[in-house]
Z-matrix of the N, CA and C atoms (Angstrom, degrees):
N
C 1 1.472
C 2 1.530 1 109.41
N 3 1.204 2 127.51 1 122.93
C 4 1.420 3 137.19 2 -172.40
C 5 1.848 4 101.25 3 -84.76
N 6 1.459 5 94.57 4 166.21
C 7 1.601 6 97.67 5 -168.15
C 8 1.550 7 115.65 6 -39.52
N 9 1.633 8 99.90 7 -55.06
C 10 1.408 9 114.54 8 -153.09
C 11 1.684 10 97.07 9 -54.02
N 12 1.539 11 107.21 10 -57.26
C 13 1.651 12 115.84 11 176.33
C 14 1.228 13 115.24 12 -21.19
N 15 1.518 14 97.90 13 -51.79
C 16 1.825 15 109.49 14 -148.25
C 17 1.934 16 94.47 15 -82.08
N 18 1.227 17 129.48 16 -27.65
C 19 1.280 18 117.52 17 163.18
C 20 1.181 19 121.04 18 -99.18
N 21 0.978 20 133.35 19 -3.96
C 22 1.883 21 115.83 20 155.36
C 23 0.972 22 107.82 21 -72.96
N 24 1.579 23 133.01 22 -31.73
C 25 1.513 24 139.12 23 155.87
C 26 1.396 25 110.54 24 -23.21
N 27 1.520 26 106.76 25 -64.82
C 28 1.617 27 115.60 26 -166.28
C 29 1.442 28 91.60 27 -74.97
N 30 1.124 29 139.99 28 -46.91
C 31 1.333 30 124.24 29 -176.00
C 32 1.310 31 131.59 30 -62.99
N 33 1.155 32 124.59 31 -34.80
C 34 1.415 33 148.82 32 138.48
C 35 1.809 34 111.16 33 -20.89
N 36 1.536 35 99.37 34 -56.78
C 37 2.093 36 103.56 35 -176.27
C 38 1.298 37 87.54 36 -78.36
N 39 1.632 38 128.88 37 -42.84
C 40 1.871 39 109.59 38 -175.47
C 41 1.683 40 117.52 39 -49.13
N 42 1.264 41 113.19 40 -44.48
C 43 1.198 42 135.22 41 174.18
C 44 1.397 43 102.33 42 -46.51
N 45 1.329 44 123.86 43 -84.31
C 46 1.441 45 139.89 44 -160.95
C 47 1.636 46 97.27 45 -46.38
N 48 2.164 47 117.90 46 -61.37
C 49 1.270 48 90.27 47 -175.70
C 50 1.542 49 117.52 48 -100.15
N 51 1.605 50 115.56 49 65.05
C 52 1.165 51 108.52 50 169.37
C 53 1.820 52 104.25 51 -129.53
N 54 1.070 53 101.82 52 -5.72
C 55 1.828 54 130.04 53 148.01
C 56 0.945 55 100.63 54 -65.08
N 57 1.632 56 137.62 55 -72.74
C 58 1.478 57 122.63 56 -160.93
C 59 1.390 58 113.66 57 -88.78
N 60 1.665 59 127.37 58 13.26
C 61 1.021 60 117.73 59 162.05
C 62 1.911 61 112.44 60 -111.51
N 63 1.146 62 109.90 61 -14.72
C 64 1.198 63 120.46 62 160.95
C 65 1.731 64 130.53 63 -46.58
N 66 1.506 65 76.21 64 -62.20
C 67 1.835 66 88.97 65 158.12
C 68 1.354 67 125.00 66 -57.88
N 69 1.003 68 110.24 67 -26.92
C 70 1.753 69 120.20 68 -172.75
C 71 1.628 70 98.47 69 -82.11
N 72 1.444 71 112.58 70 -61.78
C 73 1.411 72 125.63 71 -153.13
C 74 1.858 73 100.14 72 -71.84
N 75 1.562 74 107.57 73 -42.55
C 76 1.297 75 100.15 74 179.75
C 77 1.300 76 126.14 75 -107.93
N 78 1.392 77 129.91 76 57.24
C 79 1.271 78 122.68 77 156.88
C 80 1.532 79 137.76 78 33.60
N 81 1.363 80 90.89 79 -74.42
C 82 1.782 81 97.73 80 178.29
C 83 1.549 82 78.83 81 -157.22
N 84 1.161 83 128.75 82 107.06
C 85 1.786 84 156.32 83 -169.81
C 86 1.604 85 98.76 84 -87.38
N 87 1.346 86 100.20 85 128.52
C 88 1.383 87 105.87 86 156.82
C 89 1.366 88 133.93 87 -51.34
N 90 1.315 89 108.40 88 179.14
C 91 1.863 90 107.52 89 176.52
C 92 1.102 91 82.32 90 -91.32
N 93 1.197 92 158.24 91 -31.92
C 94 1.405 93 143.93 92 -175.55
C 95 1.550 94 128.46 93 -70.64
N 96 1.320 95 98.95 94 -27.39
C 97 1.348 96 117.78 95 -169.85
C 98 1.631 97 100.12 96 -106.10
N 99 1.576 98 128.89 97 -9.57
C 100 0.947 99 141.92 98 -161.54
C 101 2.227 100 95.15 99 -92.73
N 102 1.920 101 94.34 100 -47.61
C 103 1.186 102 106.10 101 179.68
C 104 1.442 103 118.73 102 -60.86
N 105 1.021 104 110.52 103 -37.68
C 106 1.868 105 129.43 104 -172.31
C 107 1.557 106 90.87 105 -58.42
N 108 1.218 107 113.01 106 -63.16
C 109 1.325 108 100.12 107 -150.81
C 110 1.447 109 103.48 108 -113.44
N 111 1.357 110 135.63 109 50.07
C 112 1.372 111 141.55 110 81.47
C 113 1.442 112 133.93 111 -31.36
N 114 1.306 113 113.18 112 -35.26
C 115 1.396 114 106.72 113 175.41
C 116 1.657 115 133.55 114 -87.41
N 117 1.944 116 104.61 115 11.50
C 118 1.366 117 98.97 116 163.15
C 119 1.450 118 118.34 117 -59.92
N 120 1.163 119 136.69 118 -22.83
C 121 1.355 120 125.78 119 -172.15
C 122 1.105 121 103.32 120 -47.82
N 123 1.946 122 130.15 121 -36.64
C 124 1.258 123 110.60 122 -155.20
C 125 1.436 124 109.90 123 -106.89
N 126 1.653 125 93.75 124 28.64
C 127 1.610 126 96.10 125 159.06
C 128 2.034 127 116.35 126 -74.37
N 129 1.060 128 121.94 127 -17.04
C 130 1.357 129 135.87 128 179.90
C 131 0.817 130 98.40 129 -95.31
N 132 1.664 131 159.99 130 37.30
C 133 1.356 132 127.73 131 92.71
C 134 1.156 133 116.09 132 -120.54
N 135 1.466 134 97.00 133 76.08
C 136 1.727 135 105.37 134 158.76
C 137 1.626 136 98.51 135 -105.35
N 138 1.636 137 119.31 136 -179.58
C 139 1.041 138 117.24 137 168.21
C 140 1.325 139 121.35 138 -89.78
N 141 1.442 140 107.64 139 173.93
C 142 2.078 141 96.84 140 -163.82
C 143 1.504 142 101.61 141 -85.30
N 144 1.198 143 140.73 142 -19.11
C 145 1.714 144 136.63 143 146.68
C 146 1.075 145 104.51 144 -37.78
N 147 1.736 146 139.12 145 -32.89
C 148 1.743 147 116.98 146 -159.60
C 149 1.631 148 77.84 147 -119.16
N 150 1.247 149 141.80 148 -37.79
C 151 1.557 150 129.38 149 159.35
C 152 1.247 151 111.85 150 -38.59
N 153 1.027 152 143.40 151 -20.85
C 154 1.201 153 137.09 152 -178.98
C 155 1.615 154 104.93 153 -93.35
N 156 1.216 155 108.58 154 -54.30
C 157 1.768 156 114.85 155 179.50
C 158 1.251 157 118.94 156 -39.82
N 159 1.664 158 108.98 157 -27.04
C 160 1.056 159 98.34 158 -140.92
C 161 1.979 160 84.64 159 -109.72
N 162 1.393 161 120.57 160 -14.61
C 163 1.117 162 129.42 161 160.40
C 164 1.426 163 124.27 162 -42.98
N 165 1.551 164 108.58 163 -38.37
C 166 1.732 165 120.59 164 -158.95
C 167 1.467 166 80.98 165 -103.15
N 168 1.303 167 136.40 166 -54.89
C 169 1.406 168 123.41 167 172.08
C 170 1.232 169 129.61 168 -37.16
N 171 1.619 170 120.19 169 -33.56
C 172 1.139 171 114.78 170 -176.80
C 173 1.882 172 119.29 171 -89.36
N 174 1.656 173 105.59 172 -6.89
C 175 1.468 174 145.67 173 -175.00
C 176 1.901 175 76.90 174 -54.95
N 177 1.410 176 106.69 175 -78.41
C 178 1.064 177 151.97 176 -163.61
C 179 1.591 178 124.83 177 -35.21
N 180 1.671 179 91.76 178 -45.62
C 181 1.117 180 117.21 179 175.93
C 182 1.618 181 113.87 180 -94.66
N 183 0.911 182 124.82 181 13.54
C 184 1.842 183 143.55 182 -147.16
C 185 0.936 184 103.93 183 -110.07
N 186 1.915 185 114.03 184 -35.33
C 187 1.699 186 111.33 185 167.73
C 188 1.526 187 130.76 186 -58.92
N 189 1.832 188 106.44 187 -19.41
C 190 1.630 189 106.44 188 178.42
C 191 1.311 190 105.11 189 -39.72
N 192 1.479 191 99.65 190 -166.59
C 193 1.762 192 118.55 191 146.36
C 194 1.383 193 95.53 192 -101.31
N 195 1.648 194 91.90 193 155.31
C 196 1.216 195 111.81 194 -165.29
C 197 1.672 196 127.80 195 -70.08
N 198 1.332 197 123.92 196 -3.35
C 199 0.982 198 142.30 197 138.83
C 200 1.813 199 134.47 198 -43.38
N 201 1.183 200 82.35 199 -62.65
C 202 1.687 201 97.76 200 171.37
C 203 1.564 202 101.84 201 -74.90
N 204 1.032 203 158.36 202 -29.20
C 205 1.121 204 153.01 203 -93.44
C 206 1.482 205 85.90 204 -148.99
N 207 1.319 206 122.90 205 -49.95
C 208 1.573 207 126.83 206 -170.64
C 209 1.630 208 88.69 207 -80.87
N 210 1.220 209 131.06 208 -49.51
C 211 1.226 210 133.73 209 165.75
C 212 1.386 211 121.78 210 -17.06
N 213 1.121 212 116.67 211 -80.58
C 214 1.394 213 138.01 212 149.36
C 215 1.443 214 131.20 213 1.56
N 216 1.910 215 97.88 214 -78.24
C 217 0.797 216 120.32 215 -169.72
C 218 1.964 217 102.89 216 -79.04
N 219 1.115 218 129.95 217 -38.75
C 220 1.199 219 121.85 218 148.91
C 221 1.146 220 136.38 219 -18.31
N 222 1.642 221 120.05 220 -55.63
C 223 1.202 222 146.71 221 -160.86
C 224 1.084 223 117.63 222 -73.73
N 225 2.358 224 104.58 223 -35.91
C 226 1.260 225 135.92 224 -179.65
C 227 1.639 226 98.39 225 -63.79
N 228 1.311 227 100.01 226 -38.93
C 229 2.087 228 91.10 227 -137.11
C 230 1.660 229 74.03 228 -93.23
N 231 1.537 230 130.80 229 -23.73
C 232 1.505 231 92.81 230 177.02
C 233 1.582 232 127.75 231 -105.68
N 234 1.518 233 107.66 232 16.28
C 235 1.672 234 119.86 233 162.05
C 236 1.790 235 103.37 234 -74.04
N 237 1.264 236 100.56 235 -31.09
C 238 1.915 237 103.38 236 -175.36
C 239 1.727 238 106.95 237 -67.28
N 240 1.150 239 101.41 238 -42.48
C 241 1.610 240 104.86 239 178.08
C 242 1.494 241 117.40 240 -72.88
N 243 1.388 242 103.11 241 -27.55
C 244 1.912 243 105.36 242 177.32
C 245 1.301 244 104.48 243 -80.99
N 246 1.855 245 103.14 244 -63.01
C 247 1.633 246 98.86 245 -177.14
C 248 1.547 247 132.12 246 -83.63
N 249 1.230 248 118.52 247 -22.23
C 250 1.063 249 130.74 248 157.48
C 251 1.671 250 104.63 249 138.24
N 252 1.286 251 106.35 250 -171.62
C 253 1.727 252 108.00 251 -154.37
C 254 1.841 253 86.19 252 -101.02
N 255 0.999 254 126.30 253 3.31
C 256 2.079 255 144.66 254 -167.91
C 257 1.759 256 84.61 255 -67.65
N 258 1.560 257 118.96 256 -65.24
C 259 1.109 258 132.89 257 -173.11
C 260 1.468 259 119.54 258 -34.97
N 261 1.293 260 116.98 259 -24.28
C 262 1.533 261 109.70 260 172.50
C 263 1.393 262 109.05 261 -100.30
N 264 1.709 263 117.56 262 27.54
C 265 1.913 264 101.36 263 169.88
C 266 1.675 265 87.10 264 -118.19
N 267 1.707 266 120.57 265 -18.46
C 268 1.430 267 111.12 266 -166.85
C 269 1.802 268 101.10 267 -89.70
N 270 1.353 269 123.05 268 -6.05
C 271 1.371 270 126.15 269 -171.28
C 272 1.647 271 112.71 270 -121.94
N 273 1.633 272 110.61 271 147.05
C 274 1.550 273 88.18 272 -162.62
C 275 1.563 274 89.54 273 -143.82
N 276 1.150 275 134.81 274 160.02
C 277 1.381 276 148.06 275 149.07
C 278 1.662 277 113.01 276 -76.97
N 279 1.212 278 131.96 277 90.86
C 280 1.027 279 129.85 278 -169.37
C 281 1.882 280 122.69 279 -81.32
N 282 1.334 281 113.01 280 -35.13
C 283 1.257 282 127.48 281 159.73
C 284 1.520 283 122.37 282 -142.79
N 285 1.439 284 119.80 283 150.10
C 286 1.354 285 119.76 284 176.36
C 287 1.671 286 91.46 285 -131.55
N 288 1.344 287 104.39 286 -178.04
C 289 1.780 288 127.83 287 -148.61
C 290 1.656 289 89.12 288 -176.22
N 291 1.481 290 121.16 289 80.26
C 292 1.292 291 120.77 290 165.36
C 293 1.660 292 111.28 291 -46.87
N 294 1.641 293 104.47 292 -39.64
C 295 1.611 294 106.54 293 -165.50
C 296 1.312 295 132.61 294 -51.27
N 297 1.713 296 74.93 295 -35.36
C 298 1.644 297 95.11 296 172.86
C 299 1.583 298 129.72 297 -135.20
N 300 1.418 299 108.54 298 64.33
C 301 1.424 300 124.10 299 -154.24
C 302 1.616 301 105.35 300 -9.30
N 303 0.994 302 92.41 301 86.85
C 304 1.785 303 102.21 302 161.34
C 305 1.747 304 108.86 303 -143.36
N 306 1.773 305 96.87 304 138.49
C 307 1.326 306 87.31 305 171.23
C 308 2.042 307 105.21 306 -131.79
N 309 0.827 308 121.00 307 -166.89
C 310 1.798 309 105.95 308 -160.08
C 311 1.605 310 99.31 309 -156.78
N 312 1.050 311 124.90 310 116.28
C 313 1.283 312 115.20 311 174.66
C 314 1.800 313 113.79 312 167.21
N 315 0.935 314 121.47 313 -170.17
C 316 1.498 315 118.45 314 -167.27
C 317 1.659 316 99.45 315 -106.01
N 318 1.196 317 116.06 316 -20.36
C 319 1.759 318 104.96 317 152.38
C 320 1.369 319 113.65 318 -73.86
N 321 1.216 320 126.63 319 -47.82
C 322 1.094 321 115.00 320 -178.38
C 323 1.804 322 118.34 321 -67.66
N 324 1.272 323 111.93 322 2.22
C 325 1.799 324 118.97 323 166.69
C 326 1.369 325 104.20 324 -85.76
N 327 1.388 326 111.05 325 -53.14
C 328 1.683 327 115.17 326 174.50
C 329 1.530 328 124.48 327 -46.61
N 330 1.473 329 111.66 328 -36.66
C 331 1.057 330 115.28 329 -168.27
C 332 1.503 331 113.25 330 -95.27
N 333 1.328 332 125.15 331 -18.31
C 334 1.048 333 153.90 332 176.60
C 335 1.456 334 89.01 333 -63.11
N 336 1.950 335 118.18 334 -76.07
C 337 1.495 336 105.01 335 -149.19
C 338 2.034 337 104.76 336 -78.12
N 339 1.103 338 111.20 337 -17.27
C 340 1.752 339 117.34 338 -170.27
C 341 1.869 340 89.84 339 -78.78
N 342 1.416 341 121.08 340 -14.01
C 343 1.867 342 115.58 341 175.90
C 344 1.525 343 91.17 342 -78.81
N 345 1.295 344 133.50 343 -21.63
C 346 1.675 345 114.04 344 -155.07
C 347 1.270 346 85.90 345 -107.11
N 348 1.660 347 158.27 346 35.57
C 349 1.239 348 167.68 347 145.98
C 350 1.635 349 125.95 348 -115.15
N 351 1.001 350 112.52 349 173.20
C 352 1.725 351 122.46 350 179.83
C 353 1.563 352 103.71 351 -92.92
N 354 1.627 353 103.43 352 144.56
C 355 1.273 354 97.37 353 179.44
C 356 1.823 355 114.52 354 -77.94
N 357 1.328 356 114.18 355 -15.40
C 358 1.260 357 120.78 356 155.93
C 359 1.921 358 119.70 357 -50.85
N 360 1.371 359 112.75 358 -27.97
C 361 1.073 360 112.85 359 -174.21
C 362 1.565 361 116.92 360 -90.90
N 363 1.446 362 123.57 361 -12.45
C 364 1.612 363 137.63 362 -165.52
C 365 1.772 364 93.52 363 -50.69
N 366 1.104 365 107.81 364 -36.71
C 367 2.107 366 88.56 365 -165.14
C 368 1.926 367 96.12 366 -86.40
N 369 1.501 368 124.92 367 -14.93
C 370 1.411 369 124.33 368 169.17
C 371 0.942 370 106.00 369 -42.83
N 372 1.675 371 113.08 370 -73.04
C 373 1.445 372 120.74 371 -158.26
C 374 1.755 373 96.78 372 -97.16
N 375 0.968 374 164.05 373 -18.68
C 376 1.551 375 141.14 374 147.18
C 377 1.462 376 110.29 375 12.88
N 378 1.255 377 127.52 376 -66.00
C 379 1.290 378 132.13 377 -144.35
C 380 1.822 379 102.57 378 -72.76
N 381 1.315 380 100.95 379 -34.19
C 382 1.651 381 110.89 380 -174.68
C 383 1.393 382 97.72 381 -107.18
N 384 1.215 383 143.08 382 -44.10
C 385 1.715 384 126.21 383 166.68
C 386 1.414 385 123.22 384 -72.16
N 387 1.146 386 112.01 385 6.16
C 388 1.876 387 94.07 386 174.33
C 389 1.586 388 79.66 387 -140.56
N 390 1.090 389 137.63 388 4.37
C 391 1.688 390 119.66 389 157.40
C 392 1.699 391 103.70 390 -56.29
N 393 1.645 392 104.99 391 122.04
C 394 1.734 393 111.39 392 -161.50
C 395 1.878 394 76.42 393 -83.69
N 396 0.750 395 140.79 394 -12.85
C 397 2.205 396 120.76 395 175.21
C 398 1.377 397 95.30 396 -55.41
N 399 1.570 398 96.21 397 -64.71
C 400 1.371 399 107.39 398 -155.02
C 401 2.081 400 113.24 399 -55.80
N 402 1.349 401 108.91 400 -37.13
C 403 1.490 402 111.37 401 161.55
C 404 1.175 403 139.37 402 -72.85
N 405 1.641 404 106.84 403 -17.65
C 406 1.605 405 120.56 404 158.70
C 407 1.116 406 101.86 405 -74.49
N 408 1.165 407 145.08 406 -54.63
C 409 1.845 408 130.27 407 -172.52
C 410 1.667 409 97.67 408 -65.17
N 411 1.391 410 140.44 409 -71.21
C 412 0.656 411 102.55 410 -167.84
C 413 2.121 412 143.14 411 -67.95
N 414 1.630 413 99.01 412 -5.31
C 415 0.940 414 112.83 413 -177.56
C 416 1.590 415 120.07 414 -91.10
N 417 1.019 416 102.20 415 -24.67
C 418 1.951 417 111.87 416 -164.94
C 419 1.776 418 94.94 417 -83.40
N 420 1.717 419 108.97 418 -50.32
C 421 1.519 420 112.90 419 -161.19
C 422 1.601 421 109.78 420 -54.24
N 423 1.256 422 132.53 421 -38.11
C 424 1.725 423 131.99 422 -175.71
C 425 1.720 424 96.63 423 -85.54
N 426 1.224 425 112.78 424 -41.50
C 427 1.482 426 116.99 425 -165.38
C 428 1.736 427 108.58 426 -54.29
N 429 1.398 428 115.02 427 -38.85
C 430 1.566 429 130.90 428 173.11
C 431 1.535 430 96.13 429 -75.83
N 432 1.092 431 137.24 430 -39.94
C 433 1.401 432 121.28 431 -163.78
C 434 1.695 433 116.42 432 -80.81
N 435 0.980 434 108.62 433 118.61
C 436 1.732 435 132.18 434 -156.68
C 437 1.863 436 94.28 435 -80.91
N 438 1.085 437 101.81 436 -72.91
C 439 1.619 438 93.73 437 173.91
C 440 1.493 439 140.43 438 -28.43
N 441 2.063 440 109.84 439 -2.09
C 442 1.340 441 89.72 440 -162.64
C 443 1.948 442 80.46 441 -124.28
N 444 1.405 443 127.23 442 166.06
C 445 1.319 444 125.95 443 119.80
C 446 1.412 445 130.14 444 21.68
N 447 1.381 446 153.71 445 128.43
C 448 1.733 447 125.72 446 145.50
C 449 1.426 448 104.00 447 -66.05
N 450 1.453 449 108.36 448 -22.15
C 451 2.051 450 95.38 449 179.95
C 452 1.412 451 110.94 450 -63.56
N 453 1.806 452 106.94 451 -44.01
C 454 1.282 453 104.90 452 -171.49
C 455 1.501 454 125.12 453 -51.23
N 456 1.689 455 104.00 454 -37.05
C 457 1.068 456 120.55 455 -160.89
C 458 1.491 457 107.22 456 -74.21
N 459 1.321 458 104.92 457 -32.12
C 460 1.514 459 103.90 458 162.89
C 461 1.293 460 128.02 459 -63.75
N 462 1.516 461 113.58 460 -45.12
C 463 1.730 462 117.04 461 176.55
C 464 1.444 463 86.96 462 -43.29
N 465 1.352 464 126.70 463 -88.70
C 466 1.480 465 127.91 464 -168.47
C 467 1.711 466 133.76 465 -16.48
N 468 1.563 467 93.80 466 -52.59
C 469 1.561 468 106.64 467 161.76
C 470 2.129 469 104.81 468 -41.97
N 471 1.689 470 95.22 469 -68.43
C 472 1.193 471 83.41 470 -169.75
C 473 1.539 472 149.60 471 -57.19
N 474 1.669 473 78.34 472 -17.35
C 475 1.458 474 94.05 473 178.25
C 476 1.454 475 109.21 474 -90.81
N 477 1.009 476 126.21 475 12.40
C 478 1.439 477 137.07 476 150.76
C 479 1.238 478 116.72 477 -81.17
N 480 1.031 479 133.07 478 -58.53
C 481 1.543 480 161.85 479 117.50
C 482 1.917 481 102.61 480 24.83
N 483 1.480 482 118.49 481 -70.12
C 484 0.920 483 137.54 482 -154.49
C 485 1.811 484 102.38 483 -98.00
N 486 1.512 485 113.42 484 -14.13
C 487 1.157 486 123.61 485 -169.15
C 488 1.710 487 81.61 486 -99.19
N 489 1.074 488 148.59 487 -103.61
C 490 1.278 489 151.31 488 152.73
C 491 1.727 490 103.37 489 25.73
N 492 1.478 491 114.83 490 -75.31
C 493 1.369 492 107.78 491 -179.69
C 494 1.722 493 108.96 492 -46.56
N 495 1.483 494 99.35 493 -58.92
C 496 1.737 495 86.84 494 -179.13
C 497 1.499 496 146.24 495 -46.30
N 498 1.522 497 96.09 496 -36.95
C 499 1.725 498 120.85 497 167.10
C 500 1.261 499 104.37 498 -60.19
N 501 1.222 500 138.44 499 -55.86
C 502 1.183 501 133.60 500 -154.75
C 503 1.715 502 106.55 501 -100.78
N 504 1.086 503 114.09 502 4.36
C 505 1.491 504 113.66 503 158.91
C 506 0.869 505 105.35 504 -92.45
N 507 1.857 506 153.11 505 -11.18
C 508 1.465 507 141.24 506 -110.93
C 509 1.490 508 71.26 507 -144.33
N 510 1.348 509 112.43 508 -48.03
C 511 1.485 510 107.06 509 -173.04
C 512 1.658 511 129.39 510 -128.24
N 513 1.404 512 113.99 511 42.97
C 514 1.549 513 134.48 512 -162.48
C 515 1.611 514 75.85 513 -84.40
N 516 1.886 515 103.19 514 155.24
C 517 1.278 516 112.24 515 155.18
C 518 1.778 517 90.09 516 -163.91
N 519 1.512 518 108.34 517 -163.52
C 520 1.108 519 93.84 518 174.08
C 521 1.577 520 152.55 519 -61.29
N 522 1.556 521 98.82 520 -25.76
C 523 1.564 522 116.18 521 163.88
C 524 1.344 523 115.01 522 -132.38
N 525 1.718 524 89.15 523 114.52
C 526 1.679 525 105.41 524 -162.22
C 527 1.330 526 108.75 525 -89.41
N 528 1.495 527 132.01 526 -8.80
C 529 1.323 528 134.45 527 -171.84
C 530 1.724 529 107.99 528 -36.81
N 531 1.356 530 119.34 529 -86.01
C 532 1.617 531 121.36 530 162.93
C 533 1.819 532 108.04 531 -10.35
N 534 0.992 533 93.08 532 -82.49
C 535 1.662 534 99.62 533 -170.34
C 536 1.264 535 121.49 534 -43.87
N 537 2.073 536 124.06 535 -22.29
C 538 1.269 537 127.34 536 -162.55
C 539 1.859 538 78.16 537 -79.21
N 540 1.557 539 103.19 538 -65.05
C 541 1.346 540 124.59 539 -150.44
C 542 1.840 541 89.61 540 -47.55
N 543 1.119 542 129.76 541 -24.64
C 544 1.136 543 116.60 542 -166.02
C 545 1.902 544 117.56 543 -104.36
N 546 0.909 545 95.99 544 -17.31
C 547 1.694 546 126.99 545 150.69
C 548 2.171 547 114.29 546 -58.62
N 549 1.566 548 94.13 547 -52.87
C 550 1.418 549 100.22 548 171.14
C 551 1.812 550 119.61 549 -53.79
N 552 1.325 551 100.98 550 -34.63
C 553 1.728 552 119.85 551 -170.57
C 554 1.492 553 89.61 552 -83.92
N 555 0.824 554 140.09 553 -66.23
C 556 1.488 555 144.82 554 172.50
C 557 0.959 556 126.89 555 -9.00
N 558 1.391 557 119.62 556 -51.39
C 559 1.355 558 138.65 557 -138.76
C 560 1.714 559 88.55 558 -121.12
N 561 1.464 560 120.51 559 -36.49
C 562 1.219 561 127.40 560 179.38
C 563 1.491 562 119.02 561 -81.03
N 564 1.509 563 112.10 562 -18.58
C 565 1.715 564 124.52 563 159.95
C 566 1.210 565 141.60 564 -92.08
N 567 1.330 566 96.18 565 -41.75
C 568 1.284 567 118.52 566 -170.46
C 569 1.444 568 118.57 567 -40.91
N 570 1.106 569 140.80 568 127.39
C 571 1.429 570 144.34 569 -148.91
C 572 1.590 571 97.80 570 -72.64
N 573 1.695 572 86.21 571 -81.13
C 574 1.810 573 100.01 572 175.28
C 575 1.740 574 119.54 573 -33.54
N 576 1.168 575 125.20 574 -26.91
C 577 1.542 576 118.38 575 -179.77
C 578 1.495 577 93.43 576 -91.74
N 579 1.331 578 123.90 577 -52.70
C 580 1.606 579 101.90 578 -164.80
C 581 1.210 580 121.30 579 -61.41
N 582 1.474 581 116.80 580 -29.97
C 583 1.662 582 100.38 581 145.93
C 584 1.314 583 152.58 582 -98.69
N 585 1.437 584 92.74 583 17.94
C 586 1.850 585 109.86 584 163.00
C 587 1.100 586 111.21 585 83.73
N 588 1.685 587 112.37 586 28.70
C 589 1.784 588 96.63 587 162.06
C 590 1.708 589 108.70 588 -106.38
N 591 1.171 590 113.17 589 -154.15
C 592 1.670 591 121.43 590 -170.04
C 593 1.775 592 92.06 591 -99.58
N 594 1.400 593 87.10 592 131.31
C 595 1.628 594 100.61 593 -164.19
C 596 1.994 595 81.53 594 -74.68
């Protein structure tokens, strides 16, 4: 079996068990969750470099529980169809910890903040979740800090994460530039996040 075979192959079994865990996991599925995962089809025309990426990514992502994990991977296959299939060379999984389902990385920030939204909403917030400032502040600042956990450091991310989504729903209009940049300061001051409680 030559390359190309051997990963539409694998893409093909991702497919198959994310059907048979779909069915399991969602009961009676949202329209949201209904939309997501309509959009595997347009995992078959990506190219076999990002077919492949997106194979070891999902390896990767396999350590969740299986809940989160279909979650995830949902979230993945329908940011690829909105934003494009580009997104898996600019986003990375940087470490995993099977032991303790954790995985660490700037996909896993992406995927994290596009789960706490509608998949109707992905081109809203675009402008403030894939602005790379806005994911370096929140990603680099806990990641350097030695004193905490990598879990902790993640709660923290998120709760940056989740502080960010709120601001910028509270105050989206048509030109969000001001509001990102001021969201960026936010998140970089803000008392309550730098020490990781609920703002």
């Amino acid at each position: 079996m030559g390359s190309t075979d051997r990963v539409n192959a694998e893409i093909d079994e991702i497919i198959r068990e994310l059907k048979e865990s779909f069915a399991t996991t969602f009961a009676t599925p949202s329209y949201d969750e209904l939309l997501k995962f309509a959009a595997v089809k347009d995992l078959y025309s990506m190219t076999l470099r990002n077919k492949d990426r997106f194979v070891r990514l999902n390896e990767r992502l396999k350590i969740l529980p299986s809940e989160e994990y279909i979650s995830y991977m949902l979230t993945l296959i329908k940011l690829i169809s909105v934003n494009g299939q580009e997104m898996l060379m600019k986003y990375i999984i940087s470490n995993v910890d099977p032991e303790n389902n954790f995985i660490e990385g700037k996909m896993e920030q992406v995927l994290y903040s596009y789960n706490k939204i509608l998949a109707t909403e992905y081109e809203k917030y675009n402008p403030l979740l894939t602005n790379i400032v806005f994911i370096n502040h929140v990603y680099n600042a806990d990641r350097v800090n030695s004193g905490s956990s990598p879990v902790e450091k993640q709660r923290r991310r998120h709760l940056k994460i989740d502080y960010a989504i709120s601001k910028y729903r509270e105050g989206y209009s048509d030109d969000n530039k001001e509001l990102i940049r001021e969201i960026i300061v936010d998140i970089d001051n803000h008392e309550e996040l730098k020490t990781g409680k609920r703002y």
